[in-house]
C-alpha positions in Angstrom: 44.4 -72.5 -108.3 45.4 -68.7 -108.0 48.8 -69.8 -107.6 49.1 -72.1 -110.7 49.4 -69.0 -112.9 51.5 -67.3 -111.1 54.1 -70.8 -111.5 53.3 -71.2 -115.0 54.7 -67.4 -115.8 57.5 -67.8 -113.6 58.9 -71.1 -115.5 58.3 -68.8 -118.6 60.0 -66.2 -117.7 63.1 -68.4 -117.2 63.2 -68.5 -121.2 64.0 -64.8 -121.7 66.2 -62.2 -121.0 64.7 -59.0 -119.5 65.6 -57.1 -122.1 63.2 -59.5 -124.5 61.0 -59.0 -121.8 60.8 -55.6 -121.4 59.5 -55.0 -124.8 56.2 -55.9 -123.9 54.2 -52.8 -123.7 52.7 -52.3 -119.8 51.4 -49.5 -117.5 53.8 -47.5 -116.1 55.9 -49.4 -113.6 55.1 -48.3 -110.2 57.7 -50.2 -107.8 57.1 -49.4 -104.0 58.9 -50.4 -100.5 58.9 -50.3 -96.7 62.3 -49.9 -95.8 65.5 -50.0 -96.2 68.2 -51.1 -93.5 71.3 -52.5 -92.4 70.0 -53.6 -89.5 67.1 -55.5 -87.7 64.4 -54.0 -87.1 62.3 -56.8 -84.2 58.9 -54.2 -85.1 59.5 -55.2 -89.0 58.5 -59.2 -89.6 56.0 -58.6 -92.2 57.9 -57.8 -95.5 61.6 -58.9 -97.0 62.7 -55.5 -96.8 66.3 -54.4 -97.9 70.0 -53.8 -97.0 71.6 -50.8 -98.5 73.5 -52.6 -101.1 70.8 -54.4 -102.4 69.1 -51.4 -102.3 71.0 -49.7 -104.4 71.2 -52.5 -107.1 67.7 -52.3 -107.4 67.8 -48.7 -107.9 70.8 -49.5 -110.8 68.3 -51.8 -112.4 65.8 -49.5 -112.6 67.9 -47.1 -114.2 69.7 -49.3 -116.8 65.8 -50.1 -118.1 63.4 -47.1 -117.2 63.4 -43.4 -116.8 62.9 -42.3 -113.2 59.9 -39.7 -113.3 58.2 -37.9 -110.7 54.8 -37.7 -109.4 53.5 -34.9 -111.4 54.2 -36.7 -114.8 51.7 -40.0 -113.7 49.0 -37.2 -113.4 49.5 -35.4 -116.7 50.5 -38.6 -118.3 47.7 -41.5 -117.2 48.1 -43.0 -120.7 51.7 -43.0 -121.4 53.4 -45.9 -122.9 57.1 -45.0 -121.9 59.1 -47.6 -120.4 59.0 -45.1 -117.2 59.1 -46.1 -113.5 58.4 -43.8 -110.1 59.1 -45.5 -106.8 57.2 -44.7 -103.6 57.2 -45.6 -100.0 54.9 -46.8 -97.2 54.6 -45.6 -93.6 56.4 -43.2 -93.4 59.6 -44.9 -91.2 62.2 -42.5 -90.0 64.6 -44.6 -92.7 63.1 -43.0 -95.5 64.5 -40.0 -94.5 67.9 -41.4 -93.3 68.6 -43.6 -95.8 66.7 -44.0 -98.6 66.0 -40.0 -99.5 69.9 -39.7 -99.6 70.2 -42.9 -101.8 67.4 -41.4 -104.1 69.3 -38.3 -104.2 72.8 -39.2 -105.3 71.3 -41.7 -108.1 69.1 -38.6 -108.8 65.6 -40.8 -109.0 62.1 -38.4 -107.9 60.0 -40.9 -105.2 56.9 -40.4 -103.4 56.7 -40.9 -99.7 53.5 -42.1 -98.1 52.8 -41.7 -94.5 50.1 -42.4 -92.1 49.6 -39.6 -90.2 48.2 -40.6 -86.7 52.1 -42.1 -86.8 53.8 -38.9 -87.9 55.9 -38.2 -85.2 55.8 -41.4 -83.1 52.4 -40.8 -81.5 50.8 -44.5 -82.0 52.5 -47.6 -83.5 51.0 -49.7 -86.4 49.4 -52.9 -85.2 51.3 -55.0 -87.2 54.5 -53.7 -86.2 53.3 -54.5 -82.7 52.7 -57.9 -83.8 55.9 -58.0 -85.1 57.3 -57.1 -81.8 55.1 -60.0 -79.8 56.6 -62.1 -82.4 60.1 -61.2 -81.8 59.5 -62.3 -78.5 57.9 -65.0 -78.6 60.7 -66.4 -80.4 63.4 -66.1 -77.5 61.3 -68.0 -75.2 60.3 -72.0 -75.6 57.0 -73.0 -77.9 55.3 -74.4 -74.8 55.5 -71.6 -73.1 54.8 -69.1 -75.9 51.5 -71.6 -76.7 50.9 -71.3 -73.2 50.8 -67.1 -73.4 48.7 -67.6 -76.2 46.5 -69.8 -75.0 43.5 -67.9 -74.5 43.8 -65.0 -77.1 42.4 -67.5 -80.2 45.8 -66.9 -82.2 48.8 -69.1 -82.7 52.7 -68.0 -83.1 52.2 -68.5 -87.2 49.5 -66.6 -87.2 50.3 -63.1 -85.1 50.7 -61.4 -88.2 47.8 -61.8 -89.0 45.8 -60.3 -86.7 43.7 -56.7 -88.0 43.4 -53.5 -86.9 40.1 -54.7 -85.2 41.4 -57.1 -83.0 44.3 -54.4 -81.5 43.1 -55.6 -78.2 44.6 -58.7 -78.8 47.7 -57.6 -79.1 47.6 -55.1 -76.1 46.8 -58.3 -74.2 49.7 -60.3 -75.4 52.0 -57.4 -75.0 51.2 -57.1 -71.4 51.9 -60.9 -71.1 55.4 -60.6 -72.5 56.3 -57.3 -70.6 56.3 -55.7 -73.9 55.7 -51.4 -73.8 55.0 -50.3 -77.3 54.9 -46.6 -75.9 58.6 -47.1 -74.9 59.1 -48.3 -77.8 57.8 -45.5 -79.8 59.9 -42.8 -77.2 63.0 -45.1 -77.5 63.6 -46.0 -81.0 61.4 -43.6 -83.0 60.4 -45.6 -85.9 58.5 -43.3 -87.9 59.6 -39.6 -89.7 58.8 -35.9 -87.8 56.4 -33.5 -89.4 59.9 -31.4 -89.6 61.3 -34.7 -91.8 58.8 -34.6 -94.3 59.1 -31.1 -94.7 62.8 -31.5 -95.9 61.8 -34.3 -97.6 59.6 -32.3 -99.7 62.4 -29.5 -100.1 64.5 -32.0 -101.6 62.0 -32.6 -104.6 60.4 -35.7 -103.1 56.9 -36.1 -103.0 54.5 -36.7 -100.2 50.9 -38.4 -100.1 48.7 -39.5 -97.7 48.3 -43.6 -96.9 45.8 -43.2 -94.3 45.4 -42.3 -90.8 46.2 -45.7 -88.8 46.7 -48.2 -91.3 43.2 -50.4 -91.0 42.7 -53.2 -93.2 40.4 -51.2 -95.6 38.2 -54.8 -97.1 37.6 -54.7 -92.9 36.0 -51.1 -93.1 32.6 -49.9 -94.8 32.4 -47.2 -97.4 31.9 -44.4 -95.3 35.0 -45.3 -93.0 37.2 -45.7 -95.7 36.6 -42.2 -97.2 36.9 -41.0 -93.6 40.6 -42.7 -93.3 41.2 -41.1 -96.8 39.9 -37.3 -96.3 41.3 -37.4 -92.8 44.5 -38.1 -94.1 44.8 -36.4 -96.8 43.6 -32.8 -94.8 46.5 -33.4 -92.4 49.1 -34.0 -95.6 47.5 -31.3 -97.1 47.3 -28.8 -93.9 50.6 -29.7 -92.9 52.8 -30.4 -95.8 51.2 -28.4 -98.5 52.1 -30.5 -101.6 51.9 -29.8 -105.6 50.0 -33.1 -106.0 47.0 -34.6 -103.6 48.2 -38.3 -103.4 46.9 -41.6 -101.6 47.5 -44.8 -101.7 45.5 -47.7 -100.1 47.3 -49.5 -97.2 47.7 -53.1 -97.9 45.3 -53.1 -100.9 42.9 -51.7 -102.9 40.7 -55.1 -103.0 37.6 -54.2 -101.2 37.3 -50.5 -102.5 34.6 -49.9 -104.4 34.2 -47.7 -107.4 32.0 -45.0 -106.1 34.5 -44.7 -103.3 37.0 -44.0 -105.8 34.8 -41.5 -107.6 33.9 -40.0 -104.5 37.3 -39.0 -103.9 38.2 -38.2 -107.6 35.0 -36.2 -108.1 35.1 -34.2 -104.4 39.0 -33.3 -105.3 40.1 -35.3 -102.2 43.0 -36.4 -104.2 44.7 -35.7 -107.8 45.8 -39.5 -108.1 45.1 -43.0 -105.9 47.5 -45.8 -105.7 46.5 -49.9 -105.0 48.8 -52.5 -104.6 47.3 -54.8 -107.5 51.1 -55.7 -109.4 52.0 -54.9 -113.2 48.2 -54.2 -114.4 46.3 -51.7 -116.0 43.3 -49.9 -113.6 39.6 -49.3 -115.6 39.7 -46.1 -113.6 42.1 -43.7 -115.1 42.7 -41.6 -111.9 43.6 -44.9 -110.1 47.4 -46.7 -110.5 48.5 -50.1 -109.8 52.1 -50.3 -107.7 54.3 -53.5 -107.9 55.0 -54.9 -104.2 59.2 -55.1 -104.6 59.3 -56.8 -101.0 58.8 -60.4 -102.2 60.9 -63.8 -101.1 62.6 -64.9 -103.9 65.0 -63.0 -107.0 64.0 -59.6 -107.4 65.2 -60.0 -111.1 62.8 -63.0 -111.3 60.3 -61.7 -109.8 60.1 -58.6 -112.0 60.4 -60.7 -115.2 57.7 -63.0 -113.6 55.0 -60.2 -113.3 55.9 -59.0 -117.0 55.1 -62.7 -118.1 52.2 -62.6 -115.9 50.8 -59.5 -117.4 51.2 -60.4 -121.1 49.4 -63.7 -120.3 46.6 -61.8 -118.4 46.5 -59.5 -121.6 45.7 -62.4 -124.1 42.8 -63.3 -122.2 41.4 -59.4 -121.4 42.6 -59.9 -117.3 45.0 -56.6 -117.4 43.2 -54.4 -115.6 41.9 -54.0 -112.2 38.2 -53.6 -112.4 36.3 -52.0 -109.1 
């Protein structure tokens, strides 16, 4: 049922251009990404992410229908109702620095870089880029042999990615089975940015914000671990990086953080702002923002006007906003 208005908005959307479209008075749109390569990346399986050129359309999109702004102005502007956009990124891969921060810099658009910082500098790897690498290899080998591997770990090839941050184990197990070394891995291709990264990062105007320590499924975690991943975090960005605004934002999703979590780390000044990952809506809390997950299957033009469609019809019926 979820998904039936998700269809009805997208055959609406067909009926107008985006420039009709973008009329519609919203939140501040708050795109964010992964990555952004030319090539494949086998620890990578769980989002559509981007070649450069399409990249850079996106970014000419953008630009022909918002104003790029940074961080700072979300803050001192929670109510604004400019057609405005800030892009940010998650995980903090080495191609943020790369490629995308370049990119960013010729088109002259602000971002915000997330990282998780018990992956700042290659130390650990995120479990579902583990998976990703099980899955990669489970590919090249026949299904009866890959069910075979499997066979006693409770999880199927469709369902790797799947598998939480609490079941890591798991995925030790399988890795083992298939001859797979993550720390290799991590010494060999070095997937995420340096401390020393992030520090030119920030020199270049960019801004940096915390998006937890290991990446946990946060709706998996009580209260008190989730501020833990959040203040742990943030100390290190804040330690290490020393930025002009204290930002985090929720890995995977907000769903499953509770309001006096989020006043706990508005009121204690763990943070000056907090992202989720809820789409094109409105957030009762003021101190919290809603991104838009670009890394979809499908049109990304059609996706956009979808979620404008779907906000307007949310709006009618007083479903705009997030509510914790």
């Amino acid at each position: 049922m979820r998904k039936l208005p998700r269809f009805f908005s997208q055959q609406i959307s067909r009926l107008f251009p985006v420039s009709s479209l973008f009329k519609i008075t919203t939140p501040a749109f708050l795109p964010f990404y992964h990555v952004v390569s030319n090539q494949n990346l086998p620890h990578i399986q769980n989002y559509y992410y981007r070649n450069t050129a399409q990249f850079e359309k996106e970014l000419d999109f953008y630009l022909k229908h918002f104003t790029p702004v940074p961080l700072e102005y979300l803050v001192e502007h929670p109510h604004s109702k400019e057609k405005i956009f800030h892009l940010s990124f998650d995980d903090g891969l080495k191609e943020c620095a790369e490629i995308i921060a370049p990119l960013l810099l010729k088109k002259g658009i602000p971002a915000t870089f997330f990282v998780n910082t018990d992956f700042v500098g290659n130390k650990t790897l995120f479990h579902k880029y583990k998976a990703s690498l099980i899955l990669t290899e489970l590919k090249k080998i026949p299904h009866t042999q890959a069910k075979k591997i499997l066979k006693d770990t409770g999880f199927a090839i469709e369902n790797i990615l799947q598998i939480s941050i609490l079941q890591t184990p798991v995925l030790e197990k399988i890795g083992q089975l298939l001859s797979i070394d993550f720390e290799s891995f991590l010494e060999t291709e070095k997937p995420y940015v340096s401390r020393e990264q992030l520090l030119i990062l920030k020199d270049d105007g960019f801004s940096i914000g915390a998006h937890s320590c290991n990446h946990p499924e946060f709706w998996k975690i009580p209260a008190d671990e989730q501020l833990e991943q959040v203040q742990k975090s943030m100390d290190w960005v804040t330690k290490n990086i020393q930025p002009k605004i204290k930002a985090f934002a929720f890995p995977f999703t907000d769903d499953g953080v509770s309001l006096p979590v989020l006043e706990t780390i508005k009121y204690n000044n763990i943070c000056d702002i907090t992202f989720g990952t809820a789409g094109l809506k409105y957030d009762t809390f003021d101190f919290h923002r809603q991104r838009y997950p670009v890394e979809m299957p499908g049109n990304f033009v059609q996706n956009i006007k979808t979620e404008w469609v779907y906000f307007f019809l949310r709006k009618q019926v007083g479903k705009a906003s997030v509510k914790h």
